[in-house]
C-alpha positions as CSV (number, residue, x, y, z in Angstrom):
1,X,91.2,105.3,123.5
2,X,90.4,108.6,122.9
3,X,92.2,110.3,119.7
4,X,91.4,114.2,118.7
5,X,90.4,113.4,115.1
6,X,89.2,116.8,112.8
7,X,85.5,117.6,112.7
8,X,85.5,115.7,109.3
9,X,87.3,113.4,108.2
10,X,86.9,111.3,104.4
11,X,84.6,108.9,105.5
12,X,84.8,107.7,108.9
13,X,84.5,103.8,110.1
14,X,81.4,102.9,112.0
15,X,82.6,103.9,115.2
16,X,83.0,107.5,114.4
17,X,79.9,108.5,114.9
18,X,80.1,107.4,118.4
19,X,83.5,109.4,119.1
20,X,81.4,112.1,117.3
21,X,84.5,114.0,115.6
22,X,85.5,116.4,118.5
23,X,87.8,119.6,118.5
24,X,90.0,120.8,120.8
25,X,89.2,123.2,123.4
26,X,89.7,126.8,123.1
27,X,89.5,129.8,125.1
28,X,86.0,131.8,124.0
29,X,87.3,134.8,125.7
30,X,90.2,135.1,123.2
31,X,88.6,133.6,120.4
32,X,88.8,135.6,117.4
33,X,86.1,134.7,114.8
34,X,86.4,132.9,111.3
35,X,85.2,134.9,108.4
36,X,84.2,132.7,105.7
37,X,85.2,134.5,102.9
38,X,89.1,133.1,103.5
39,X,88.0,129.8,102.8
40,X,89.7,128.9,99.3
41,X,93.3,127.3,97.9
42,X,96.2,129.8,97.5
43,X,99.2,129.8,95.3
44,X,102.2,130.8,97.1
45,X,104.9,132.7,95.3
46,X,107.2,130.1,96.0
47,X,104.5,127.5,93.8
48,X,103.2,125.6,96.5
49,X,99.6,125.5,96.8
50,X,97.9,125.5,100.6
51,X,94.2,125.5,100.6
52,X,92.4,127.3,103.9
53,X,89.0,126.0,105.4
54,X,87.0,126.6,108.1
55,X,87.6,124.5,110.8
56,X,84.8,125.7,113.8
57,X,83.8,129.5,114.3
58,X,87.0,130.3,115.7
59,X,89.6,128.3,114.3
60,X,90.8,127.4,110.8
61,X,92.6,124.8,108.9
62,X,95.0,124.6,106.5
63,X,96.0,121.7,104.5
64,X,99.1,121.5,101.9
65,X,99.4,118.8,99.0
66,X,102.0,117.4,101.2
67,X,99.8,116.0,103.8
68,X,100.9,119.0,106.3
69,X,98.5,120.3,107.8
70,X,97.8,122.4,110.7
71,X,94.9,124.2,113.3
72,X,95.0,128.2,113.0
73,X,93.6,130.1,115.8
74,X,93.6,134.0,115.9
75,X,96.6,136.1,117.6
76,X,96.9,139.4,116.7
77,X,96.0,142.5,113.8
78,X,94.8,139.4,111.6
79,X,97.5,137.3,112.2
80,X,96.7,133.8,113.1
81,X,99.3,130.8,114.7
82,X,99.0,127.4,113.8
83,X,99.5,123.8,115.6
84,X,100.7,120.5,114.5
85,X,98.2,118.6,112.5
86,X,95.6,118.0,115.1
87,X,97.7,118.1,118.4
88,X,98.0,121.0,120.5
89,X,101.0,122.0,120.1
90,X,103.2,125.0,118.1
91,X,104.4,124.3,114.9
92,X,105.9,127.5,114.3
93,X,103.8,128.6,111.6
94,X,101.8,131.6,111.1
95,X,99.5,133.3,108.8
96,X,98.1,136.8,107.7
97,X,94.5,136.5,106.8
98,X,94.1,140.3,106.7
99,X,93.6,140.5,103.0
100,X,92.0,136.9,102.6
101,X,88.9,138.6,101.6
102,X,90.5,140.3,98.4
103,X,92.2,137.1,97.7
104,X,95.5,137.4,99.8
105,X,97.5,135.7,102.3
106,X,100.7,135.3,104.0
107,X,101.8,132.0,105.0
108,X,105.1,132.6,106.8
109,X,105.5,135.9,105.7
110,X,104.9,134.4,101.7
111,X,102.3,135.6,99.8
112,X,99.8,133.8,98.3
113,X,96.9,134.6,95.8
114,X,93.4,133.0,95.9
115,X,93.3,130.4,92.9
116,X,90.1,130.9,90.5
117,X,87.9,128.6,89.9
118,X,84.6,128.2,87.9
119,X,81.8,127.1,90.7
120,X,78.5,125.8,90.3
121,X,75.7,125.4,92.6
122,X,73.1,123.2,92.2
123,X,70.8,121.0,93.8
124,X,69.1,117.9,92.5
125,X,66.8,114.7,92.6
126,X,68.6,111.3,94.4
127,X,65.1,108.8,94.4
128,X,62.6,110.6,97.8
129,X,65.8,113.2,98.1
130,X,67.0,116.3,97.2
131,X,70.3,116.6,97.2
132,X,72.9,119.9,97.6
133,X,75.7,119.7,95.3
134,X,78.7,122.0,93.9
135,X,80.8,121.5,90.7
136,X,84.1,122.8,91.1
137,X,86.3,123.4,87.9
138,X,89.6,124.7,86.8
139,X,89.5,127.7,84.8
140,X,88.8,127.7,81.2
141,X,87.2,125.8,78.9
142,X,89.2,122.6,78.0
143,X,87.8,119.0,79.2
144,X,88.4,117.7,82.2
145,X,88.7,114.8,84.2
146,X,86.1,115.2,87.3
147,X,85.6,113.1,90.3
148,X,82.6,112.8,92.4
149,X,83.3,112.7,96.5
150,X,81.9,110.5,98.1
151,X,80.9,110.5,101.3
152,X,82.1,108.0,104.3
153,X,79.1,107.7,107.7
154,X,79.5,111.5,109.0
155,X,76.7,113.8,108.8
156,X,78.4,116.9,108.3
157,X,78.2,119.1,105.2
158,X,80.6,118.1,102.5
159,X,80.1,121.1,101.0
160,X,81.5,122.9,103.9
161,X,84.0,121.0,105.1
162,X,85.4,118.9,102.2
163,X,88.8,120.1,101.5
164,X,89.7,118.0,98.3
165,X,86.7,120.2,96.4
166,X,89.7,122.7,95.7
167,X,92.7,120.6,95.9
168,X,91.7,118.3,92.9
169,X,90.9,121.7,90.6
170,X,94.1,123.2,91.8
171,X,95.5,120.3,89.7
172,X,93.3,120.7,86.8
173,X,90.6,118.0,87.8
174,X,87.0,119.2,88.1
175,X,85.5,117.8,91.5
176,X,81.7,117.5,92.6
177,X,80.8,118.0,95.9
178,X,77.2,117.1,97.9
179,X,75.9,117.2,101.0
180,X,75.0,113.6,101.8
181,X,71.2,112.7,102.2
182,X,69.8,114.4,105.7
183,X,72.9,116.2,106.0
184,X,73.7,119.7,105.5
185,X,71.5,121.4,102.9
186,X,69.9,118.0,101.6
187,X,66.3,116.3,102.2
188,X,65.9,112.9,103.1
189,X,66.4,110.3,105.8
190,X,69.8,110.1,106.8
191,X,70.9,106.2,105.8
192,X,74.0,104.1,106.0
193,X,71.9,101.9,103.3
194,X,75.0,100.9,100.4
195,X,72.7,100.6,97.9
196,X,70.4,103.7,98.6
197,X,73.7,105.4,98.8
198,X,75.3,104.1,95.9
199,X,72.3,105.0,93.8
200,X,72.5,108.7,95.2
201,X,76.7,108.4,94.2
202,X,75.4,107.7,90.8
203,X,72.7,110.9,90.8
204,X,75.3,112.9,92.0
205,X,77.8,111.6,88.9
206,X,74.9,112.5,86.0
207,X,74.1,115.4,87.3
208,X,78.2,116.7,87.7
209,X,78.5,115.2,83.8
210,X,75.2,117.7,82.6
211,X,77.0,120.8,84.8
212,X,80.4,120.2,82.8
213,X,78.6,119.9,79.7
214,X,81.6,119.8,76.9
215,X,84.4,120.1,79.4
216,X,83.1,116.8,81.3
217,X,86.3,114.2,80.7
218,X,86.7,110.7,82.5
219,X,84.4,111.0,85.3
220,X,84.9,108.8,88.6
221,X,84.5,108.7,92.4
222,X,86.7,108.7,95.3
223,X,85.5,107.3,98.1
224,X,86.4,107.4,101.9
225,X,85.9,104.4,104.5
226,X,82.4,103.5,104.3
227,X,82.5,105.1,101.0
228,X,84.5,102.4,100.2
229,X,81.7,99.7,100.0
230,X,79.0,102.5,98.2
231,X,81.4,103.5,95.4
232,X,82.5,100.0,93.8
233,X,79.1,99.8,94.5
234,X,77.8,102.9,92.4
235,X,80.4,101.5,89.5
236,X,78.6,98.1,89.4
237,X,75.6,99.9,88.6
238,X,76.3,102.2,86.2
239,X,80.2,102.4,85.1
240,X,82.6,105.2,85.7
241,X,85.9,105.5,84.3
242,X,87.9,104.9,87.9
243,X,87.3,104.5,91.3
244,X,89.5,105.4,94.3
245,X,89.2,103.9,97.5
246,X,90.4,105.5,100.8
247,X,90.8,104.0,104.1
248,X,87.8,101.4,103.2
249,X,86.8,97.6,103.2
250,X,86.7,94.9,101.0
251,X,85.2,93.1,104.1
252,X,81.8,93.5,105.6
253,X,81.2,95.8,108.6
254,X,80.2,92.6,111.2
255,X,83.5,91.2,110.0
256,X,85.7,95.1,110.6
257,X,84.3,94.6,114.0
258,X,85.6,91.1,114.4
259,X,89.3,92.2,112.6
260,X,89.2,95.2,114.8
261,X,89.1,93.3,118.1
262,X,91.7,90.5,116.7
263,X,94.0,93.2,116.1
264,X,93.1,95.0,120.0
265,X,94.3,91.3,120.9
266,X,97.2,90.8,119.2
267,X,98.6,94.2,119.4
268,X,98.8,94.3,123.5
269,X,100.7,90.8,123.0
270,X,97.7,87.8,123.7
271,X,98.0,85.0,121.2
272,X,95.3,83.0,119.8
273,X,93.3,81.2,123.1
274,X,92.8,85.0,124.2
275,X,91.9,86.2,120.3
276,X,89.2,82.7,120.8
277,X,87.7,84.0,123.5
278,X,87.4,87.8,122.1
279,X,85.6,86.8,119.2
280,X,83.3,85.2,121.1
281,X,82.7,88.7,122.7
282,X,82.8,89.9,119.2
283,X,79.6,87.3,118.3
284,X,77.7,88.8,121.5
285,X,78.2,91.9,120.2
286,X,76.8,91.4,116.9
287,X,73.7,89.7,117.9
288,X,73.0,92.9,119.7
289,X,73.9,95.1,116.4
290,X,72.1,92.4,114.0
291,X,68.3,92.7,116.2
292,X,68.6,96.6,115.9
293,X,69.7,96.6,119.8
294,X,66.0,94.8,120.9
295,X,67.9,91.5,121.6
296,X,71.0,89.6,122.6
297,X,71.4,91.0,126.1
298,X,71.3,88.4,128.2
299,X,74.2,86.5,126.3
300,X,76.1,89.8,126.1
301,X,75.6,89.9,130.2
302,X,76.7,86.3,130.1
303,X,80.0,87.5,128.2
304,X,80.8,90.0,130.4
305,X,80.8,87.4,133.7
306,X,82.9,85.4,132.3
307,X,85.4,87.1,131.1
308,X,85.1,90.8,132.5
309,X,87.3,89.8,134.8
310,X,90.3,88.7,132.8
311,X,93.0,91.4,132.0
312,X,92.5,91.2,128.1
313,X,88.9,92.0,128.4
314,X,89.6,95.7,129.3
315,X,91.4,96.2,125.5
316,X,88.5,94.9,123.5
317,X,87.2,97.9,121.5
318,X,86.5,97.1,118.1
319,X,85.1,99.3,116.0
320,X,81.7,99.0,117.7
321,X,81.9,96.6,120.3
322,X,83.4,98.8,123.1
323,X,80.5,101.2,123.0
324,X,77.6,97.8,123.4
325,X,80.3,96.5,125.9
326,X,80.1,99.9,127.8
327,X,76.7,100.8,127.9
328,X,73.9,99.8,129.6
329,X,70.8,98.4,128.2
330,X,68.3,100.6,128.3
331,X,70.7,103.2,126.3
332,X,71.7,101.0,124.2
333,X,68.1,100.1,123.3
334,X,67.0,104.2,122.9
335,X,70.2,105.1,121.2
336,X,71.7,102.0,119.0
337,X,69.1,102.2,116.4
338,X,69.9,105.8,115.4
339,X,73.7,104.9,114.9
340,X,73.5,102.8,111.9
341,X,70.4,103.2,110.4
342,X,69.8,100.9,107.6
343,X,73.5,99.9,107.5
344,X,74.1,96.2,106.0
345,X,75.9,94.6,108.7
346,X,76.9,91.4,106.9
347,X,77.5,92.8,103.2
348,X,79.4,91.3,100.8
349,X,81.7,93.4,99.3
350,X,83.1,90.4,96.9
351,X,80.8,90.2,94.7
352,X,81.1,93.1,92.9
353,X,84.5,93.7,93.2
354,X,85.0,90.1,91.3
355,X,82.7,91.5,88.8
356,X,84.0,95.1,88.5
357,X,85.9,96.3,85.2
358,X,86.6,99.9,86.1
359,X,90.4,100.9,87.2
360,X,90.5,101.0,90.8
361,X,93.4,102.5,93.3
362,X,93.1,101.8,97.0
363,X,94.8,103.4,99.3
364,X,94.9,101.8,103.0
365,X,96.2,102.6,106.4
366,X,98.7,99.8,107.9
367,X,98.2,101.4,111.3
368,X,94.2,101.3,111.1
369,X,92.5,100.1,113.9
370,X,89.5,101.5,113.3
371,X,89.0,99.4,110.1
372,X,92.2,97.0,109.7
373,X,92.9,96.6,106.1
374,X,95.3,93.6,106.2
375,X,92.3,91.1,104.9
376,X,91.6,93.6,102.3
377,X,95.2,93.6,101.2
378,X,95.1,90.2,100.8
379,X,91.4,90.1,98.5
380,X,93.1,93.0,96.8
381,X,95.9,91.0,96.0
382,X,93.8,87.5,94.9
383,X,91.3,90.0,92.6
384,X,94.7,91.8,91.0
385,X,96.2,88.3,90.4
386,X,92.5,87.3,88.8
387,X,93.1,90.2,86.5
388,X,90.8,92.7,88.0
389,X,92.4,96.2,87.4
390,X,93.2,96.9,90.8
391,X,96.1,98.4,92.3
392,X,96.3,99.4,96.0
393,X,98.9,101.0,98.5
394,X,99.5,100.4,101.7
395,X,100.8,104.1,103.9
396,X,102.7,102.0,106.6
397,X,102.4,104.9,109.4
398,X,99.0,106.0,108.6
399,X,95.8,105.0,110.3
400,X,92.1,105.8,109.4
401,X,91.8,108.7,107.9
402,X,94.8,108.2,106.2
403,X,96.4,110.3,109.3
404,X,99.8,109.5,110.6
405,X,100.1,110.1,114.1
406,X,102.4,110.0,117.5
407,X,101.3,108.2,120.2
408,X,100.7,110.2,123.8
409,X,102.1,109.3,127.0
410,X,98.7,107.8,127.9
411,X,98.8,105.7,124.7
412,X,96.3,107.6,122.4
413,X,96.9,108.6,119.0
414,X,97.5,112.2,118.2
415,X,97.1,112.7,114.3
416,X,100.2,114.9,112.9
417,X,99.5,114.8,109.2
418,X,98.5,112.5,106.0
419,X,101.6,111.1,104.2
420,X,103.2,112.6,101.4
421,X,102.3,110.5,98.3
422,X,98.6,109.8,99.4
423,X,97.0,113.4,97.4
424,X,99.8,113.0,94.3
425,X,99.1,108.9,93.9
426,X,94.9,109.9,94.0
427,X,95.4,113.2,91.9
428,X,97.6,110.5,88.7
429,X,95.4,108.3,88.6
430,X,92.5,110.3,88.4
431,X,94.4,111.9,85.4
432,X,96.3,109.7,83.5
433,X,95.0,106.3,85.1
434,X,98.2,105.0,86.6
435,X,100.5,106.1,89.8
436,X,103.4,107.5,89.1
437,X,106.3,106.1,90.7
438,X,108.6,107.8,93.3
């Protein structure tokens, strides 16, 4: 299944470096190009905030604190139309960029100012790396609350592309920013290693607390999918004051996998003799994954004669599995090691969630198929009821990403927008510690 997800999204489950984030097509001939001096969150006269990113070299994107959001591309004399979230179609919506540069904007003929913020650059030391980092705060000089992002397995520039750098200040919270390690402007190996991560999370925290000086507050993380195991992770280590989970896993990735391909199963209408013999695919699979690709070939071929043939076996994706089931060996030998490099496969999340103290919010897709959360809702729930200081919600329309989403006629997913109370639950409890109720 092929869905047009946006170049980035917070932290993408395992197999999103294999559908490689792609955008949409566009017409180079009437391409008009991005200037990056638009990029920034504006205050509309009418007190709604809509913050403006760079989407690819020709289009934009806009985001709103609703979870609207939309794909500009150019039209005319610095006007620019927009589609539906990240579909292809008209949503009616259009705005002036002519005067973005000074600061101004029209969106739908309402203007908008450029909100100030006090930014700092900075890079610093994360063990063998150096990483590339921003501090983001509100104007003037009171304390703040500040959380650190996080990053989920994409190797894009969070610096560039991470959205919630301004949306969290336009709120009063300070937010720190960096570009994972061996991405964007940072050194290092690239690694899906938790713990290498987590200890880079923690780097990035200290060195976000020495930028804020005086105006540093309660200081945290927020975390997409795979951020999702490095965060708690980072909070074991050395606490924060909260942590806020998006879209992740209280499961290991071997066992995502395994949920991922239950769910293809049970979805499409088989019940449990053909989810049986799907996890069985599901432990080919991982024998391949757990050697690094160098082994488990000939029982995957076995797999694939006996059941290739039956009509559920077309359905089983996974989060990984379809791309060992579809590829043949000798790619899978070159390529698989770069995918996950250094990734636990069979990590234990429970351990230091049991053993965690910081206030936690998660926030989980119930259409995910990418990274099912229904297990994790139900760990969630056991820790809460232990007394861990956990709360979590469940968007019931929103899959990974935290993107709602219409299904096309050929049964992919088309993602429309985030829901409504998924930016105002993350920006209370960064604040006050608790979600408001609505």
């Amino acid at each position: 299944m092929i869905r047009p997800l946006p170049p980035l999204i917070q932290g993408i489950a395992l197999c999103a470096l294999l559908a490689s984030g792609s955008l949409w097509p566009r017409d180079a001939s009437a391409a008009e190009p991005t200037d990056r001096a638009c990029i920034g969150s504006y205050r509309l006269s009418d007190g709604r905030d809509v913050d403006l990113a760079v989407s690819d070299e020709s289009h934009y994107r806009w985001r709103m604190k609703d979870g609207t959001s939309g794909k500009l591309s150019g039209a005319a004399r610095g006007a620019w139309v927009s589609t539906l979230g990240w579909t292809d179609r008209a949503d009616g919506h259009r705005v002036d960029l002519r005067d973005c540069a000074r600061g101004r904007i029209a969106f739908d003929r309402i203007a908008g100012e450029r909100l100030k913020f006090e930014v700092v650059e900075t890079s610093f030391q994360a063990g063998d790396a150096t990483l590339a980092g921003r501090l983001v705060l509100p104007a003037g000089d009171d304390a703040v609350p500040i959380v650190v992002l996080v990053h989920g397995s994409e190797r894009d520039s969070a610096r560039d592309y991470y959205a919630l750098q301004r949306q969290f200040p336009s709120e009063g919270i300070g937010a720190f920013v960096y570009d994972k390690r061996g991405t964007g402007a940072s050194t290092g190996r690239y690694t899906q290693n938790f713990l290498t991560l987590a200890n880079d999370a923690i780097a990035a925290l200290r060195e976000a607390r020495r930028l804020a000086g005086t105006r540093a507050g309660r200081m945290g993380y927020q975390a997409g999918s795979q951020g999702g195991w490095v965060a708690p992770l980072a909070a074991r280590i050395e606490p924060a004051d909260f942590v806020i989970v998006s879209f992740g896993l209280a499961v290991s990735p071997l066992d995502e996998d395994r949920e991922a391909i239950a769910l293809d199963m049970s979805r499409r209408g088989y019940g449990p003799d053909v989810v049986a013999k799907a996890m069985e695919v599901a432990d080919a699979t991982a024998v391949v994954l757990q050697s690094d690709f160098r082994e488990g070939y000939d029982g995957l071929a076995k797999i694939k004669q006996r059941y290739g043939a039956e009509p559920w076996f077309k359905f089983v994706r996974g989060n990984v599995s379809f791309f060992i089931l579809e590829k043949p060996e000798a790619e899978l030998r070159t390529v698989g090691p770069t995918l996950f490099p250094g990734t636990p496969l069979d990590y234990d999340a429970m351990p230091v969630l049991r053993n965690l103290r910081v206030p936690q919010l998660w926030l989980l897709g119930g259409e995910d198929i990418d990274a099912p959360s229904a297990e994790t809702v139900r760990r969630l729930t056991g820790l809460a009821q232990a007394g861990a200081p956990i709360r979590h919600t469940v968007f019931p329309h929103a899959e990974h990403g935290m993107y709602e989403f219409e299904v096309g006629a050929d049964g992919s997913r088309l993602s429309t927008r985030q829901p409504a109370d998924y930016f105002p639950q993350m920006r209370d409890f960064i604040k006050s510690g608790s979600v408001q109720p609505r």
